[in-house]
Backbone as CSV, one residue per row, in Angstrom:
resi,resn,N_x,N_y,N_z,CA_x,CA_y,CA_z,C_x,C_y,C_z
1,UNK,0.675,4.578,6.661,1.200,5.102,7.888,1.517,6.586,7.741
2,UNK,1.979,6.934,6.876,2.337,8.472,6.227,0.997,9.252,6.558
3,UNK,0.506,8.886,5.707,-1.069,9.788,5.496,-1.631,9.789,7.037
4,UNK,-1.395,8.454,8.002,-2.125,8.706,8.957,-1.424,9.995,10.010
5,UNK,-0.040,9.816,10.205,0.894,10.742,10.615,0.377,11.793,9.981
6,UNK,0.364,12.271,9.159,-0.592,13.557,8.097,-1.489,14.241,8.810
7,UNK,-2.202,13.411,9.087,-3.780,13.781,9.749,-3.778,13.937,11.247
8,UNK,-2.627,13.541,11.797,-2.293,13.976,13.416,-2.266,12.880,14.389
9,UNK,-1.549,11.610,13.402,-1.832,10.168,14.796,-0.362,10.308,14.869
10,UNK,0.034,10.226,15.990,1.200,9.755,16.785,1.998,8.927,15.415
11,UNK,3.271,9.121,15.342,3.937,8.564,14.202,4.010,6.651,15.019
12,UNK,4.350,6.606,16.173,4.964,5.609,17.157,3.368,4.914,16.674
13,UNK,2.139,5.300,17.471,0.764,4.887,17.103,0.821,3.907,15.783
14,UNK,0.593,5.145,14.377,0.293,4.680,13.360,1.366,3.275,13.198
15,UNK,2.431,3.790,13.295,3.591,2.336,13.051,2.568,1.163,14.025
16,UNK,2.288,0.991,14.657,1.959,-0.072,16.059,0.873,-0.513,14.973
17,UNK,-0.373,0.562,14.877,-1.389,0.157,13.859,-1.324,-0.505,12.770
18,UNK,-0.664,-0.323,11.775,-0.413,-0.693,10.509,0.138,-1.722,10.815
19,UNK,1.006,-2.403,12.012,2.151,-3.719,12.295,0.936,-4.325,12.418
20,UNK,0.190,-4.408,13.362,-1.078,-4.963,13.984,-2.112,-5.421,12.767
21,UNK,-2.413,-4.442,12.119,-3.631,-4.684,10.947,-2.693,-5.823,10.311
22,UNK,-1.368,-5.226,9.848,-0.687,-6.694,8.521,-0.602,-7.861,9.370
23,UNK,-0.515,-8.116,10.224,-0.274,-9.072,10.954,-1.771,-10.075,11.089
24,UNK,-2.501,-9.240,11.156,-4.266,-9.747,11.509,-4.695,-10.287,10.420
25,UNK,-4.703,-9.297,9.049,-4.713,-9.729,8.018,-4.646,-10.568,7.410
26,UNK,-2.901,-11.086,7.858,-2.089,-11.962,7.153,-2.651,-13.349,7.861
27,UNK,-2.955,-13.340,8.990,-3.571,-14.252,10.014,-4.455,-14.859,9.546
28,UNK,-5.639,-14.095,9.234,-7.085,-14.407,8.778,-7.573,-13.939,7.739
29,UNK,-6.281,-13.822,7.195,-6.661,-14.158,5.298,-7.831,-13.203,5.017
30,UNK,-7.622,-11.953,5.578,-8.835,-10.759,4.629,-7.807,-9.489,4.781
31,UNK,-8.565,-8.552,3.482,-8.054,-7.536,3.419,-7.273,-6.670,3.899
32,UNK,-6.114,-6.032,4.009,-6.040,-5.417,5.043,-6.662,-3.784,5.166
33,UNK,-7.210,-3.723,3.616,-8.064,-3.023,4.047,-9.016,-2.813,4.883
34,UNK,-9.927,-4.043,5.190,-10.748,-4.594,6.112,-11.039,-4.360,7.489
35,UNK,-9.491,-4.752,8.145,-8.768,-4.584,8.799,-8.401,-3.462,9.536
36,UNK,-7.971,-2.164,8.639,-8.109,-0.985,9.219,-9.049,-0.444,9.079
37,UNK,-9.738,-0.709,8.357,-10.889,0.109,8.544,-12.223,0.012,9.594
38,UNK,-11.653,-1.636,10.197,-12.372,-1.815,11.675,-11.631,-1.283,12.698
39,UNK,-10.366,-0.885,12.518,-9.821,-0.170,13.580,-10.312,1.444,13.930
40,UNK,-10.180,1.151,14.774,-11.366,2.893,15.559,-10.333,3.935,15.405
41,UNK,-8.725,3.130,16.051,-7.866,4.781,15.762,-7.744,5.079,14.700
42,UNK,-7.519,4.196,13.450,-7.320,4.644,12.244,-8.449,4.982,11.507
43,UNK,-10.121,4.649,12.006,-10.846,5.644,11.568,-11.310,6.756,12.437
44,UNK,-10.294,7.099,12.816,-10.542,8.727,13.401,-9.799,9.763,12.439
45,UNK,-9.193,9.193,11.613,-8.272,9.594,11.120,-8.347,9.098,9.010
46,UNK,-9.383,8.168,8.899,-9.176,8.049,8.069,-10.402,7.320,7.569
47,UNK,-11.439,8.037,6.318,-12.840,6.858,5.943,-12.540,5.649,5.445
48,UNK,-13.214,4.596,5.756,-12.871,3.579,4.668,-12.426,3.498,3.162
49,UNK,-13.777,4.574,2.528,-12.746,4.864,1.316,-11.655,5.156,1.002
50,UNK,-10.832,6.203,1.986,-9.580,6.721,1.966,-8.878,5.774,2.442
51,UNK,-9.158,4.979,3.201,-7.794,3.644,3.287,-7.527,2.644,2.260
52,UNK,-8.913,2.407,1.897,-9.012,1.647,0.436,-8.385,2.449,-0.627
53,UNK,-8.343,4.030,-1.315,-7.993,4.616,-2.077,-6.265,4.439,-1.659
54,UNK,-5.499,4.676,-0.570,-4.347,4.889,-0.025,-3.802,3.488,-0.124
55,UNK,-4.818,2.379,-0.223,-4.151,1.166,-0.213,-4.055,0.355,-1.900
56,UNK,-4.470,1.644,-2.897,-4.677,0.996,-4.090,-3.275,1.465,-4.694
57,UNK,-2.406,0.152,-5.318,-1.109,-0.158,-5.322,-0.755,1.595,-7.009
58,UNK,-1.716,1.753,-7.762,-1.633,3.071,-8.882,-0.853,4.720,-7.915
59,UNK,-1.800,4.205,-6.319,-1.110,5.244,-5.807,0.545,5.603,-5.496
60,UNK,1.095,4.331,-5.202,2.547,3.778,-4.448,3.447,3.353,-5.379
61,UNK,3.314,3.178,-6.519,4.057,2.434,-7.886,4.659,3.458,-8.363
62,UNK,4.188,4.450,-8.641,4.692,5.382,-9.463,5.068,5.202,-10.662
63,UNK,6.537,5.577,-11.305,6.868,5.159,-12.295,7.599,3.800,-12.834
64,UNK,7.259,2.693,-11.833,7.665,1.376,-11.590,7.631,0.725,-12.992
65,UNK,6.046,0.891,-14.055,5.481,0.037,-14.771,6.314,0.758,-16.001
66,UNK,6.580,1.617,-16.549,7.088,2.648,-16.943,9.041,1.910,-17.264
67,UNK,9.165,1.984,-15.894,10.956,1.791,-16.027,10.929,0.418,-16.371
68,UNK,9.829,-0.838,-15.955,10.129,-1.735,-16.148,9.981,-2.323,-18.036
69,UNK,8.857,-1.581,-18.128,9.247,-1.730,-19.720,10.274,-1.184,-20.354
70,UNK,10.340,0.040,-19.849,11.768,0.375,-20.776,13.085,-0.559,-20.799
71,UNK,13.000,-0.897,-19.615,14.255,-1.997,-19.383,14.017,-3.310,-20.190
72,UNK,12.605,-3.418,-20.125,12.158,-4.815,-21.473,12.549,-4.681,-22.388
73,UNK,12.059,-3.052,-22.958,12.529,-2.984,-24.514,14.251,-3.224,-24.965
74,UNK,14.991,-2.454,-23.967,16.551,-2.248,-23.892,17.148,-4.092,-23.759
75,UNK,16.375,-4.537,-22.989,16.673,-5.842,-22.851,16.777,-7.048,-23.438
76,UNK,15.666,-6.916,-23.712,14.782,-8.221,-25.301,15.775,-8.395,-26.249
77,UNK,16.243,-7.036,-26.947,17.357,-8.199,-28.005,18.497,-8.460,-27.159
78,UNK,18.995,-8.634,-26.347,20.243,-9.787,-25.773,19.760,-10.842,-24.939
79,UNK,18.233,-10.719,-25.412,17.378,-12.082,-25.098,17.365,-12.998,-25.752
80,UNK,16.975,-12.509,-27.153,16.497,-12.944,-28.421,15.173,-13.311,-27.601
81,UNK,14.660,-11.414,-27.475,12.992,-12.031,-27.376,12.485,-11.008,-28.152
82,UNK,11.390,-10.849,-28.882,10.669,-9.664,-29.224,9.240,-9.224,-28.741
83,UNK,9.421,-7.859,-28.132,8.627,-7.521,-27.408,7.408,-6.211,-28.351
């Protein structure tokens, strides 16, 4: 929704879009990449690749995988686990 706001869609729009695609998605069990990328407003605004790239979770995680091990390592001995 960010990126599409980015590129000049109505913030109100993109929100409506993105509700709509997860919803369709979630409905009929395909991608939601899929999904937007059959949508016409959001490819005015955006190639399939770039929704697929924007929807690949390396982009949005950040330092998630990172903190969660550290917290493993800090954690494990008042587990009695070894990691």
């Amino acid at each position: 929704m960010i990126e599409l706001t980015r590129r000049g869609m109505d913030r109100q729009e993109a929100h409506e879009s993105m509700r709509l695609a997860s919803m369709q998605a979630l409905e009929k069990k395909v991608p939601l990449a899929k999904v937007l990328s059959s949508d016409e407003k959001v490819m005015r605004f955006l190639s399939p690749d770039e929704v697929g790239a924007l929807l690949d979770p390396l982009h949005y995680i950040g330092t998630a995988p990172a903190q969660v091990e550290r917290l493993i390592r800090k954690l494990a001995p008042l587990c009695r686990v070894s990691v």
